[in-house]
C-alpha positions as CSV (number, residue, x, y, z in Angstrom):
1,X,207.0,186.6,-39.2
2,X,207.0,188.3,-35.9
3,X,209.9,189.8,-34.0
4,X,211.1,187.2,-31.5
5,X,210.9,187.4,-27.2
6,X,213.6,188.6,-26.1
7,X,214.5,188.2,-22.7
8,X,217.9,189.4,-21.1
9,X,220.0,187.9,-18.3
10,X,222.6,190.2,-16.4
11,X,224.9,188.3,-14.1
12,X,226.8,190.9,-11.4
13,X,229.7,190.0,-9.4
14,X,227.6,189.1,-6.0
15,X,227.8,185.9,-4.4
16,X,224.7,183.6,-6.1
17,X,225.8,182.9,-9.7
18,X,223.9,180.1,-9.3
19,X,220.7,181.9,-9.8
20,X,221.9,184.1,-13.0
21,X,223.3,179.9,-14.4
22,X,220.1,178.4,-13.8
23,X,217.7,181.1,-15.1
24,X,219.6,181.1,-18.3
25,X,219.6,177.2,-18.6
26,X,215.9,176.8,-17.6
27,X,215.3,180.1,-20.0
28,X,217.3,178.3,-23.0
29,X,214.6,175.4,-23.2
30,X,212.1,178.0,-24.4
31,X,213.3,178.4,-28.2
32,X,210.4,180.9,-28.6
33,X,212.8,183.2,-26.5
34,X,215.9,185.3,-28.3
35,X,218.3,184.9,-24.8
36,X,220.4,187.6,-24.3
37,X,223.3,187.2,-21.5
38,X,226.0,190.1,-19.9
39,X,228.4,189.1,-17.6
40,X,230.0,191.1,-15.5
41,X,234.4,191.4,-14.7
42,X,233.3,190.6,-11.1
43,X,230.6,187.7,-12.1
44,X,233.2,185.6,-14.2
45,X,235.4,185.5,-10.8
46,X,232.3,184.7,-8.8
47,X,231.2,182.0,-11.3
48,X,235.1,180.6,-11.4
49,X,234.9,180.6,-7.5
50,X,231.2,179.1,-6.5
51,X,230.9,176.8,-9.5
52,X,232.0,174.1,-11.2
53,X,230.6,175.9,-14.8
54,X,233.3,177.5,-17.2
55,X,232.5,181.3,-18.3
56,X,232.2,179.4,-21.8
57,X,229.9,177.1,-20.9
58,X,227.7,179.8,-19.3
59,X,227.6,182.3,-21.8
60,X,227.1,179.4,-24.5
61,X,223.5,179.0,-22.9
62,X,222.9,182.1,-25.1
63,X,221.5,183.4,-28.0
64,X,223.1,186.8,-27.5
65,X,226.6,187.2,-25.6
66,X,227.1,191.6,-24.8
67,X,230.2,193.0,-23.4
68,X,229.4,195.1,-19.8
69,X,231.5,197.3,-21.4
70,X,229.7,197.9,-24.9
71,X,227.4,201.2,-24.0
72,X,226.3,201.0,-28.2
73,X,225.2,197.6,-27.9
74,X,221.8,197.0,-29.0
75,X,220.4,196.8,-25.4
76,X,221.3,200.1,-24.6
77,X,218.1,201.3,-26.6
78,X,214.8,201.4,-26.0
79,X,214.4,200.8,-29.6
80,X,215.7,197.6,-29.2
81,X,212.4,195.6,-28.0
82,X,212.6,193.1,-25.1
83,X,210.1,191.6,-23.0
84,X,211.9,192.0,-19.7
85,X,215.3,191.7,-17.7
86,X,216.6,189.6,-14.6
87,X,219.5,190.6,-12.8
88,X,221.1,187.4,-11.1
89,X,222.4,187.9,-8.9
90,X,222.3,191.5,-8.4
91,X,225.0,193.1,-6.4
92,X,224.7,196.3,-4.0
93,X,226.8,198.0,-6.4
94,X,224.9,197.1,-9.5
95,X,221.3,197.6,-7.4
96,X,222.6,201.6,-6.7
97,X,224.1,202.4,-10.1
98,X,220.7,201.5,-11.0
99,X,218.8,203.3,-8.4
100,X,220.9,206.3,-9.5
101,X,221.0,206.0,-13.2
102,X,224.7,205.7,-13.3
103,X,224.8,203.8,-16.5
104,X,228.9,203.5,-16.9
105,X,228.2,199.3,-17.7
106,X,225.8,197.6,-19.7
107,X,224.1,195.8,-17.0
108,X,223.0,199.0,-15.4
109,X,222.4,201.0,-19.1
110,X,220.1,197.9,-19.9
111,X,218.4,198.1,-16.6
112,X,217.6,201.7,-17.1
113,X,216.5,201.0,-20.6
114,X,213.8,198.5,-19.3
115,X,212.6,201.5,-16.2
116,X,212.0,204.1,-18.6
117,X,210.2,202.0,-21.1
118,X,208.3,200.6,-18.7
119,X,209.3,197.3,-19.3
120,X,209.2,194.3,-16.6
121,X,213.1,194.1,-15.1
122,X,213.4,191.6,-12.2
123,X,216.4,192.3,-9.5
124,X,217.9,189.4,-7.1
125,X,219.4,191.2,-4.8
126,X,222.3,189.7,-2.8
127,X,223.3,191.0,0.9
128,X,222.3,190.9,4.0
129,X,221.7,192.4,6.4
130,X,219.9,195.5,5.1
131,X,220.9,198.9,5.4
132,X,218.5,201.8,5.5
133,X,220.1,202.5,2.4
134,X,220.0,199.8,0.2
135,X,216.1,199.3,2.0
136,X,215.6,203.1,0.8
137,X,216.8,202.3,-3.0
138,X,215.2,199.1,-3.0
139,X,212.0,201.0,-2.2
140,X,212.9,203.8,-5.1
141,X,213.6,201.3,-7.4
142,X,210.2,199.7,-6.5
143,X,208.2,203.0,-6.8
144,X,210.1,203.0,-10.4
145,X,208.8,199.6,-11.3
146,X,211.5,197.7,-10.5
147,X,210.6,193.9,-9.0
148,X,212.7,193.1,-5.9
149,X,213.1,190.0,-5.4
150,X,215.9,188.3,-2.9
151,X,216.2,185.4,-3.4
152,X,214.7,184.0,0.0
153,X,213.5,180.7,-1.3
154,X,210.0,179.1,0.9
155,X,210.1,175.8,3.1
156,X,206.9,174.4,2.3
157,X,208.7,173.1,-0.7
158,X,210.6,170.7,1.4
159,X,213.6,171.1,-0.2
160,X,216.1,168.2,0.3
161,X,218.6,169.8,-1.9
162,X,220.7,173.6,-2.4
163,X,218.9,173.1,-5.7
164,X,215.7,173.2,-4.7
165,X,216.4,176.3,-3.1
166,X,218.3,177.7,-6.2
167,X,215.3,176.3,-8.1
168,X,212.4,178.1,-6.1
169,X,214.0,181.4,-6.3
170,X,214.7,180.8,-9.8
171,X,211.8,180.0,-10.9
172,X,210.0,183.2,-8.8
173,X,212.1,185.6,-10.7
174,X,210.5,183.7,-14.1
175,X,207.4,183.7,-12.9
176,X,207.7,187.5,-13.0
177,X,209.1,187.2,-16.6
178,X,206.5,185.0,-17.7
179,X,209.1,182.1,-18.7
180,X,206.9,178.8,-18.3
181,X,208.6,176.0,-15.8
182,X,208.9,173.0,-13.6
183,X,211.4,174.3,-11.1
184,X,208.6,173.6,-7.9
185,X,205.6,172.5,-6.8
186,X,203.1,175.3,-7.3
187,X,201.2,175.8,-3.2
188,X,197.8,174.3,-3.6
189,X,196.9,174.5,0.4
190,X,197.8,172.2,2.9
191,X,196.7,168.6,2.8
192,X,193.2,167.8,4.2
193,X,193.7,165.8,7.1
194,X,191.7,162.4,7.1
């Protein structure tokens, strides 16, 4: 029997846990995938604040729950095989520790984890406007192998709800972690004109 896919979710405390909800509820419908979840202190409040979803009822979408505090946990090793990582929504904070390797949390020991083994880790960041500084680590973590990806959903969707924004950066970030989905229409060109 092989090992199973396992693909990790990391919510930070930035505003947007709708993105980190959704990705694990569209990534929970794929029973081919082992889900791990961490949470973060500042992600529970966030989720309390923007959502009408309990902490309970988001960390029961998976397979897997870690403590951001747990620096032994199994994801804190390379040895420990996953197929990639999304961090959503990922905050300033969390986006520099990982920049810098400052692995004092789980989130950002994981994130490092999936760097140095090369393996595909997927960060929505959450801020704007841009500094030069969060541009420069966003373009260090890129060089690193990092995927950047804000969640700056496209109009050609027509979206006539805040889900189907949610939804089309949602389902970007899977695309990158090869989780199959319906979350948009994929662009086929415009419509010929008769």
């Amino acid at each position: 029997m092989s090992a199973p896919r396992r693909i990790v979710v990391a919510l930070s405390g930035a505003s947007g846990a709708i993105y980190g909800i959704r990705a694990l509820e569209v990534i929970r419908q794929d029973r081919s995938v082992e889900l791990h979840a961490i949470v973060s202190s500042g992600a529970k409040a966030t989720i309390a604040y923007e959502t009408d979803h309990s902490y309970d009822d988001v960390v029961g979408m998976a397979d897997v729950v870690h403590d951001e505090k747990n620096l032994a946990a199994s994801l804190a090793s390379g040895t420990f095989l996953t197929a990639g990582m999304l961090v959503a929504p990922c905050s300033m904070r969390t986006m520099s520790a990982i920049a810098n390797a400052l692995d004092d949390n789980l989130i950002v020991r994981a994130a490092d984890v999936h760097l140095k083994e090369r393996r595909k880790l997927v960060l929505m960041v959450r801020e704007t406007p841009l500094n030069a500084n969060h541009l420069r680590l966003m373009h260090e973590l890129a060089l690193a192998g990092a995927v950047i990806l804000p969640p700056v959903p496209g109009f050609y969707q027509k979206p006539a709800t805040l889900m189907d924004l949610v939804d089309h950066s949602v389902g970007k970030a899977l695309d990158q972690l090869g989780i199959e989905h319906a979350l948009f229409r994929r662009w086929t060109g415009l419509p010929e004109k008769s």
